[in-house]
C-alpha positions in Angstrom: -221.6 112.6 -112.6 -218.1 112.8 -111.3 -216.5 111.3 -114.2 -217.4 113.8 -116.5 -217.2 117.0 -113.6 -213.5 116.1 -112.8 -211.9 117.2 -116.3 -214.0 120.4 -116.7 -212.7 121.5 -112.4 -209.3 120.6 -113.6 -209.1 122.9 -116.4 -210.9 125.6 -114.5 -208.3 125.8 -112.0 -205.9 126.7 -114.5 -204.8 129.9 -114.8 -205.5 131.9 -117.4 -202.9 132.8 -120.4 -201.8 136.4 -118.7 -198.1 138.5 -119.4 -197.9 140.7 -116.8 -194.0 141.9 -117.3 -194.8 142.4 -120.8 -197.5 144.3 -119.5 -195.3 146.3 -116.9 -192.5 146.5 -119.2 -194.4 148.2 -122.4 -196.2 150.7 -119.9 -192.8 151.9 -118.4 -191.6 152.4 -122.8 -194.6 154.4 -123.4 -194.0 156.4 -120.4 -190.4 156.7 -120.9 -190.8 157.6 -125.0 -194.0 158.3 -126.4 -193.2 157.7 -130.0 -192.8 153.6 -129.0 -197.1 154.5 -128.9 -196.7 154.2 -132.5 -195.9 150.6 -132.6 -198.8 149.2 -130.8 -201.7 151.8 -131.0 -203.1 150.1 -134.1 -203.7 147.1 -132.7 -203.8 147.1 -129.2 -206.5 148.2 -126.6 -207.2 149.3 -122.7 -208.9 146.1 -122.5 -206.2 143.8 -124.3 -204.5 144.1 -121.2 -205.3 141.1 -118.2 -204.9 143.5 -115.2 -207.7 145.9 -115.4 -205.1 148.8 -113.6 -202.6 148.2 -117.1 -205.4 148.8 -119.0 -206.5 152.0 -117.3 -202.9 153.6 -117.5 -202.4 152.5 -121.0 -205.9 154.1 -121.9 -204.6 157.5 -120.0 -201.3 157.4 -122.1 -203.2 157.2 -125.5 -205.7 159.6 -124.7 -203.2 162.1 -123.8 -200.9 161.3 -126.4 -203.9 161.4 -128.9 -204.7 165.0 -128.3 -200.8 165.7 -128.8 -200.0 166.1 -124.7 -196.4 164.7 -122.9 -197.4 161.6 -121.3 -195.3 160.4 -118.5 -195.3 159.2 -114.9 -195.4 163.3 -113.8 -198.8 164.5 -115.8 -200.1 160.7 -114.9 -199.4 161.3 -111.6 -201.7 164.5 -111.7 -204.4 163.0 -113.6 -205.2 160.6 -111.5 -205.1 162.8 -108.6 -207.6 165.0 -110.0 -210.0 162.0 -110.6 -209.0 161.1 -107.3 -207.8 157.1 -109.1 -204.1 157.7 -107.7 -204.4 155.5 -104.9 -206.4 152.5 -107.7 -203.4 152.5 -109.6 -201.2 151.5 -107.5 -200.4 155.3 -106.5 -197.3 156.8 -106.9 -194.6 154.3 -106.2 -196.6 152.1 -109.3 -195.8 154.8 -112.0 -191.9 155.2 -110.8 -191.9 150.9 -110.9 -193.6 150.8 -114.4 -190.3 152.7 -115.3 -187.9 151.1 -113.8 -189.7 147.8 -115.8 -189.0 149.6 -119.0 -187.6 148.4 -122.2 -186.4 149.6 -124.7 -188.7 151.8 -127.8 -187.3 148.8 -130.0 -188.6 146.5 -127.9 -192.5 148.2 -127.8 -193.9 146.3 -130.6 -193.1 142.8 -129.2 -194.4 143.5 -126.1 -197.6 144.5 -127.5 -197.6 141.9 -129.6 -197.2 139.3 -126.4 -200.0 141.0 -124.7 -202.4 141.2 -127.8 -201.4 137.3 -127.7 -202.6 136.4 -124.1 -205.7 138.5 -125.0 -206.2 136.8 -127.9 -205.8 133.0 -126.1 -208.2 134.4 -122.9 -211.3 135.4 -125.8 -210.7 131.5 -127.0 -211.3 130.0 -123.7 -214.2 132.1 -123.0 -215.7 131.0 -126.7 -214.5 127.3 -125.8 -216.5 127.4 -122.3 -219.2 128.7 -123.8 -219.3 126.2 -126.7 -218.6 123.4 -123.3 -221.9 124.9 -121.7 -224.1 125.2 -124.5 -223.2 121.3 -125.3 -224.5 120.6 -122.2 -227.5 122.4 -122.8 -227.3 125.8 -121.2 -228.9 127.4 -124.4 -231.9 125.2 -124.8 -233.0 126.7 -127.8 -229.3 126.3 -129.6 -229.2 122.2 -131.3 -225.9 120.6 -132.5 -226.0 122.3 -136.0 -226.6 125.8 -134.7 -223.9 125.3 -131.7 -221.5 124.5 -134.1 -222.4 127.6 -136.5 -222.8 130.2 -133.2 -219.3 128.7 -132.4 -217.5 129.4 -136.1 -219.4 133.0 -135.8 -217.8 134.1 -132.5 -214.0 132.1 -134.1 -214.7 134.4 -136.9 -216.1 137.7 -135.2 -212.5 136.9 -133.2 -210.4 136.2 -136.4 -211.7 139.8 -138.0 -211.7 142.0 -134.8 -209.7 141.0 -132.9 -207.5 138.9 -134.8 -207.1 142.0 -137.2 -205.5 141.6 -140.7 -203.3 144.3 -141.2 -205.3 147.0 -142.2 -203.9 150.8 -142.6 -203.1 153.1 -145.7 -201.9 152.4 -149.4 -199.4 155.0 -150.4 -200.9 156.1 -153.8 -197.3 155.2 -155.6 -198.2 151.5 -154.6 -201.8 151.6 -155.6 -200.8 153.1 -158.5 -197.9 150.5 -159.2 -200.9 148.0 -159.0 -203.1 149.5 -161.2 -200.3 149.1 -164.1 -199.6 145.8 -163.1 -203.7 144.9 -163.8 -203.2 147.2 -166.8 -200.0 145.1 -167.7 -201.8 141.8 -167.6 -204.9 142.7 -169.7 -201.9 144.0 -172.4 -199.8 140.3 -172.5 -203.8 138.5 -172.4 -205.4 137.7 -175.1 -208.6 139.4 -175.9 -208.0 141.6 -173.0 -209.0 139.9 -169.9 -208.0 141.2 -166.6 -210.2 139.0 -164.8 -210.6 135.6 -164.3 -211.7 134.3 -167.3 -215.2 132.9 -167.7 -215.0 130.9 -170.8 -217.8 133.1 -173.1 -215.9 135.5 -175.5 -218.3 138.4 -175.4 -218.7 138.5 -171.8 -215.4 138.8 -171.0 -214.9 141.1 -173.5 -218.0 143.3 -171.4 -216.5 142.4 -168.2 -212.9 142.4 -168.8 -213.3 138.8 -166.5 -214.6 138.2 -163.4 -212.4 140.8 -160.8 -211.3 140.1 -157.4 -213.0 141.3 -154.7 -216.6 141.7 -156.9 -219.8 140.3 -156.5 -221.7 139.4 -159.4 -225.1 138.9 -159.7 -226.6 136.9 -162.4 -230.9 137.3 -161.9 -233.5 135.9 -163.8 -237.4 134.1 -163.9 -237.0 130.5 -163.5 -236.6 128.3 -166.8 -234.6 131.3 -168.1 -231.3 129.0 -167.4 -229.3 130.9 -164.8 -228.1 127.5 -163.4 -226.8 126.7 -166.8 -224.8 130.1 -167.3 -223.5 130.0 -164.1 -222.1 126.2 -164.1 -220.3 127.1 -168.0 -219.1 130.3 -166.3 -217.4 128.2 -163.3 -216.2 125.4 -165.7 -215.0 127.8 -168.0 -213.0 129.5 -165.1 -211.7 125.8 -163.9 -210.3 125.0 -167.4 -208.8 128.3 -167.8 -207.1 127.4 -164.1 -206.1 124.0 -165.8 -204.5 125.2 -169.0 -202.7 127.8 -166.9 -201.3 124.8 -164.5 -200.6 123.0 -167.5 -198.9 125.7 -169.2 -196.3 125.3 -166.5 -195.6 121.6 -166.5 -197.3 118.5 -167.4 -198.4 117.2 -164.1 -198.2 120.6 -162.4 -201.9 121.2 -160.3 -203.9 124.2 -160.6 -202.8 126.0 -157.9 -206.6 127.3 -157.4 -210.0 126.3 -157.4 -213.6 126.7 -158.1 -216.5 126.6 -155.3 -220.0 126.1 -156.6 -222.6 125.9 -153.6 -225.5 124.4 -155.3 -228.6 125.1 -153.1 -231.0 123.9 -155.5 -229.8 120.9 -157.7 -227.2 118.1 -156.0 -223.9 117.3 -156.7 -225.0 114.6 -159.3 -227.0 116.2 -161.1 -224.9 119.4 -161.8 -222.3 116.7 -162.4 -224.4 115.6 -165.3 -225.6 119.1 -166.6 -221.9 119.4 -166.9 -221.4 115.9 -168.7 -224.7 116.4 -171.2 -223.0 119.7 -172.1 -219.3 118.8 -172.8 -219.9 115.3 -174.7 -223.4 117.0 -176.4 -225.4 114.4 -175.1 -228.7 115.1 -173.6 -229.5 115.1 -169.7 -232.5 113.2 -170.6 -231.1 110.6 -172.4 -228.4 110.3 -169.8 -230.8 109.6 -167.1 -232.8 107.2 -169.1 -229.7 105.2 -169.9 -230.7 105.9 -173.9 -227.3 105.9 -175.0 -225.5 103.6 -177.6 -221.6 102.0 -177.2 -220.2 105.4 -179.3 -221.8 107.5 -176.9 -221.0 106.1 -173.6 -216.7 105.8 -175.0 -217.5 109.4 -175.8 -219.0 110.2 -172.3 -216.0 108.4 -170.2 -213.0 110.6 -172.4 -214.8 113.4 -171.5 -215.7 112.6 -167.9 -212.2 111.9 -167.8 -211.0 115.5 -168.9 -213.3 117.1 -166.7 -212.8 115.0 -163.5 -209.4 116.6 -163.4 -210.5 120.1 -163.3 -209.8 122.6 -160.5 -213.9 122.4 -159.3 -215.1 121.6 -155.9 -219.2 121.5 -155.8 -221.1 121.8 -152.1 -224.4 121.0 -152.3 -225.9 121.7 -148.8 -229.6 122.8 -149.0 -230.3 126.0 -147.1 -226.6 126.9 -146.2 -226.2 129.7 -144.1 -223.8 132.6 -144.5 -221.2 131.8 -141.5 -221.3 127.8 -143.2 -220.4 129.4 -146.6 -217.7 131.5 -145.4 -216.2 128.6 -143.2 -215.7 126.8 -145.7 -214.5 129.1 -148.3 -211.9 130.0 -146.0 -211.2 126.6 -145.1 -210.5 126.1 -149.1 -208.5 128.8 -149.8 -206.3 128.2 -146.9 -206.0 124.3 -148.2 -206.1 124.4 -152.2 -206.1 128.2 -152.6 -209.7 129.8 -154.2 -210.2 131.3 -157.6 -214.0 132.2 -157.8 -217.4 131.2 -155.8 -220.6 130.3 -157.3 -224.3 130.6 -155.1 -227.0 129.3 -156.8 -229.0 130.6 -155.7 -229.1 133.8 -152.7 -232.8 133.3 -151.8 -232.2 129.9 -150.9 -229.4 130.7 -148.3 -230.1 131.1 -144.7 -228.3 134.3 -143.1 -226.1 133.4 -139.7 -227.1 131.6 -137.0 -228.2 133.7 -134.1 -229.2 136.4 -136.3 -233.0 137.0 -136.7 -233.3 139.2 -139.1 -237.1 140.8 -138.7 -238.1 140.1 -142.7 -237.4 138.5 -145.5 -235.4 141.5 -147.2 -233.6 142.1 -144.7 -232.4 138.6 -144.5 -231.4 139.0 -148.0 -229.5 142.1 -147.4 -227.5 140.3 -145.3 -227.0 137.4 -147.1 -225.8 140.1 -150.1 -223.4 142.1 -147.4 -221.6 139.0 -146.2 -220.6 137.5 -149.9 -219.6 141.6 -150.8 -217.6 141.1 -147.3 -216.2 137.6 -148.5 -215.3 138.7 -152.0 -213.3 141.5 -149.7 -211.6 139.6 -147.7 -210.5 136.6 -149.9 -209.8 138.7 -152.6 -211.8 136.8 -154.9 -215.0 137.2 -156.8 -218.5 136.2 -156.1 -220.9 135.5 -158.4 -224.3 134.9 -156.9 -227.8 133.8 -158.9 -231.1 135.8 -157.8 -234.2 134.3 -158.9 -236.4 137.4 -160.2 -240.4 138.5 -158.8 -243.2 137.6 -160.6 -243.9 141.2 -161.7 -241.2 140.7 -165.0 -244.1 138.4 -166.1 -247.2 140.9 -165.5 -245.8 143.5 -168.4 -246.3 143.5 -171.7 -241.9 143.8 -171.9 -240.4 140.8 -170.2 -236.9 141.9 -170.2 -236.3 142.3 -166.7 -234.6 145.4 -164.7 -233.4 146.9 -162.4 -236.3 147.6 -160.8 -237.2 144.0 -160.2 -234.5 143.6 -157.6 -236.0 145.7 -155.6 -237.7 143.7 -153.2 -234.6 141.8 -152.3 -233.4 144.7 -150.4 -229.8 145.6 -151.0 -229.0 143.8 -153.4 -228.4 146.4 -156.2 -226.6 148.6 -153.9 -223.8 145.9 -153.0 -223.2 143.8 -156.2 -220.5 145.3 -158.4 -221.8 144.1 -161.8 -225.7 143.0 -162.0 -226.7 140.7 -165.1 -230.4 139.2 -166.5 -230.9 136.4 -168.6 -233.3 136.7 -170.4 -234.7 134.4 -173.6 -237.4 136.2 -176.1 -237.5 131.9 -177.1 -238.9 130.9 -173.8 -241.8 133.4 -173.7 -242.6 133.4 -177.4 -242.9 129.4 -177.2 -246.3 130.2 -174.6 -247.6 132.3 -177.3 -248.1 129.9 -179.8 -251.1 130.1 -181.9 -253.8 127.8 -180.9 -256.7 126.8 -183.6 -259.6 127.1 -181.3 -259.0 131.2 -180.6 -259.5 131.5 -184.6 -263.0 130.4 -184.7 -262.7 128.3 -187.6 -261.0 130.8 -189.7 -258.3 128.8 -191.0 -256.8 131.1 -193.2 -256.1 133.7 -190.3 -255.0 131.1 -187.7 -252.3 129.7 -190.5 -251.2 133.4 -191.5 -250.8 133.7 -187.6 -248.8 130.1 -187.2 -246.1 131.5 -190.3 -245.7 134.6 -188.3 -245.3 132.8 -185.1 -242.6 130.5 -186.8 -240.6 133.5 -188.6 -240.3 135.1 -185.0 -239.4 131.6 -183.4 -236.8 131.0 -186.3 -235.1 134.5 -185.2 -235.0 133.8 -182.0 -234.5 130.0 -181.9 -231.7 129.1 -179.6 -230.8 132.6 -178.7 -230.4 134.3 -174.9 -230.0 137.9 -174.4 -227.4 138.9 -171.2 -228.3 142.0 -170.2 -225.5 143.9 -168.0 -227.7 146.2 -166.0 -225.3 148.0 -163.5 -221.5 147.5 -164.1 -219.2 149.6 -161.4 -216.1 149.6 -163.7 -217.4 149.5 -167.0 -220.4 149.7 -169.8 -223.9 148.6 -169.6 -225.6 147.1 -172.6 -226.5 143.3 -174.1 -224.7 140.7 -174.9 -226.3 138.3 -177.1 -225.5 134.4 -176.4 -225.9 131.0 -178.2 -228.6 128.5 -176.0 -229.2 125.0 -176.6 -232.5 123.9 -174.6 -231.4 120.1 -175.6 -228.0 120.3 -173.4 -229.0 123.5 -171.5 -225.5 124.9 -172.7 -224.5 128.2 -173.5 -221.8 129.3 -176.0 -220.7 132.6 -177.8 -223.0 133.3 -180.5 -221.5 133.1 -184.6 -222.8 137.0 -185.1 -221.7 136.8 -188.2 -223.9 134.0 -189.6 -226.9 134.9 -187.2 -226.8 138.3 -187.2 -230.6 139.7 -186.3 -230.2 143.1 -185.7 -228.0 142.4 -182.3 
């Protein structure tokens, strides 16, 4: 037992990280000049500070100078005799020390900085004990998975509170200065995009591209193909990443990529959705090896092509939120990160330690925390939903709004919300059957003609249906589908135009 006591007592006699002068020092600056308050009260705290009595002066000085009263070693001196603290502080002589330990207002910020710093390396060896104790079993309930997860949480609850990007006001002449730089871009673009392309003419026409800091939700009844609109969407937005690198230089690399977390098919077989549709040979016949000599050259230039794009696929089942976000992170830190694909949000877990007490409130928070990540990388999100079973109850199976509701928020926090929906896929069900026309051949063949005239109208056609769109118009987009290769494409209107 000794062997493995001896390194944990060795660092537990350490002391730890603590700047005292820096601590002294800043104190006697604010006391001496309350403007040098300015420089640190955005991001520091009473309990930043390693001495507790620090931390109570410091919270003195801000409160008075937050109410617009002098704060300096005289009115300190008097509040804390009237709340009779004087003598806890370190009483008079303290207050005249703390200014004789001053630096100068120049000098404020970096002292606060240094002390934010200690803080900052005191929170990681309380996390790192208590990742230590709970490997050796202190939280029974916690195994090596959710350790690890509880761990990235309280890293990332430190990185975003504590941590603190810097936050604070635009001036509106900057905002505005980026506004005409977006506007700018859509001008030099072709066909107007903004965004981030997404491959499919009339949906980024709709969308003006996929924007940073949205999250987009594409919904829909399973076998409607949201899987497959989702995967051309991402590898439309990797090749656009390509030709951009390209553009540049011959061998100059994307200097972004795409993240598709696939919760429901695996890495392979997305990889072949993705092969069937680019060298229009079926999945099917892919996976039954039915292909001749022509077709196998065909499928190797192609998988070629494609192997180079900017695409990185994750296919853990059941992710959970903090797993996602680690890595996402971890990504655009490494390869930098264009655009993230769920597929799909009822499959992911929320974070570990949460509980959530049903299942739409777990989805709530599954839908807050990729709204949160689209924030903070600056990215957007698109996330799949599958749909309720009601859309198939009604008469109209075009789904809506309304459908959503029972995943909680998830209307309220998604910037754009799309269904797919395919009139094919239904009307296929429906087909005539001989035996409910008793014999009547005449009516069941008048019957089958209809059946066919409709299915020729809407054979290999899908309907995107833009429900809720914060920055622009609602309405349908009508898209090309090919069952065989589950692969969408923009639809020739002007050949196939049925009333759309």
């Amino acid at each position: 037992m000794n062997s493995i006591d001896s390194p944990l007592l060795g660092l537990s006699q350490r002391l730890p990280p603590s700047n005292l002068q820096a601590e002294q020092a800043l104190l006697g600056a604010l006391l001496a000049n309350n403007r040098a308050y300015e420089r640190v009260s955005e991001f520091l705290a009473p309990p930043h500070f390693a001495d507790p009595i620090h931390g109570r002066i410091f919270q003195a000085i801000s409160r008075r100078i937050e109410v617009g009263q002098l704060a300096d070693a005289v009115t300190l001196k008097g509040e804390f005799e009237h709340s009779g603290i004087l003598e806890e502080v370190g009483g008079t002589a303290y207050l005249a020390q703390l200014l004789s330990s001053m630096v100068g207002i120049i000098n404020a910020s970096e002292y606060g900085r240094a002390i934010h710093d200690s803080w900052l390396r005191r929170q990681l060896i309380d996390i790192g004990e208590t990742v230590v104790n709970n490997a050796f079993g202190a939280d029974a309930e916690l195994d090596g998975p959710g350790q690890i997860e509880a761990a990235e949480q309280s890293l990332f609850d430190l990185a975003t509170d504590g941590g603190g990007k810097d936050g604070g006001f635009v001036s509106f002449e900057l905002a505005l200065s980026e506004a005409i730089k977006v506007a700018e871009t859509a001008f030099h673009q072709d066909g107007h995009v903004t965004g981030l392309t997404t491959g499919l003419r009339d949906i980024d026409g709709k969308l003006g591209g996929l924007h940073p800091s949205d999250l987009l939700i594409l919904a829909g009844r399973p076998g409607m193909g949201k899987s497959a609109l989702a995967t051309k969407i991402a590898f439309g937005a990797a090749k656009s990443l390509m030709e951009q690198a390209r553009a540049e230089g011959p061998n100059v690399q994307p200097k972004k990529q795409v993240a598709i977390f696939s919760l429901e098919m695996s890495a392979e077989q997305l990889a072949t959705r993705l092969l069937s549709e680019e060298s229009r040979i079926s999945g099917d016949r892919i996976r039954r090896g039915d292909i001749g000599q022509r077709d196998f050259d065909k499928f190797v230039e192609v998988s070629r092509e494609i192997g180079s794009l900017p695409l990185q696929i994750d296919d853990t089942p059941g992710i959970t939120m903090s797993m996602l976000r680690t890595r996402c992170r971890r990504l655009q830190r490494t390869k930098g990160l264009a655009l993230v694909v769920v597929d799909y949000l009822q499959l992911m877990r929320p974070s570990a330690g949460t509980r959530p007490e049903n299942r739409v409130l777990e989805i709530s928070m599954i839908t807050q925390g990729l709204k949160a990540l689209a924030k903070e990388l600056e990215i957007p999100v698109l996330a799949l939903a599958q749909l309720s079973r009601q859309v198939e109850s009604r008469e109209d199976k075009r789904p809506q709004l309304s459908d959503l509701r029972e995943s909680g928020s998830i209307e309220q926090d998604a910037d754009v919300v799309m269904f797919i929906y395919r009139d094919e896929y239904y009307l296929e069900q429906r087909m005539p059957k001989e035996v409910a026309f008793d014999g009547g051949a005449e009516k069941f063949n008048a019957a089958m003609d209809e059946w066919q005239q409709k299915m020729t109208q809407v054979h290999n056609k899908a309907d995107l249906i833009i429900a809720k769109q914060r920055h622009g118009p609602t309405g349908s987009i009508p898209l090309f589908f090919e069952g065989v290769f589950t692969r969408f494409a923009d639809l020739d209107t002007v050949h196939t135009d049925h009333g759309h």
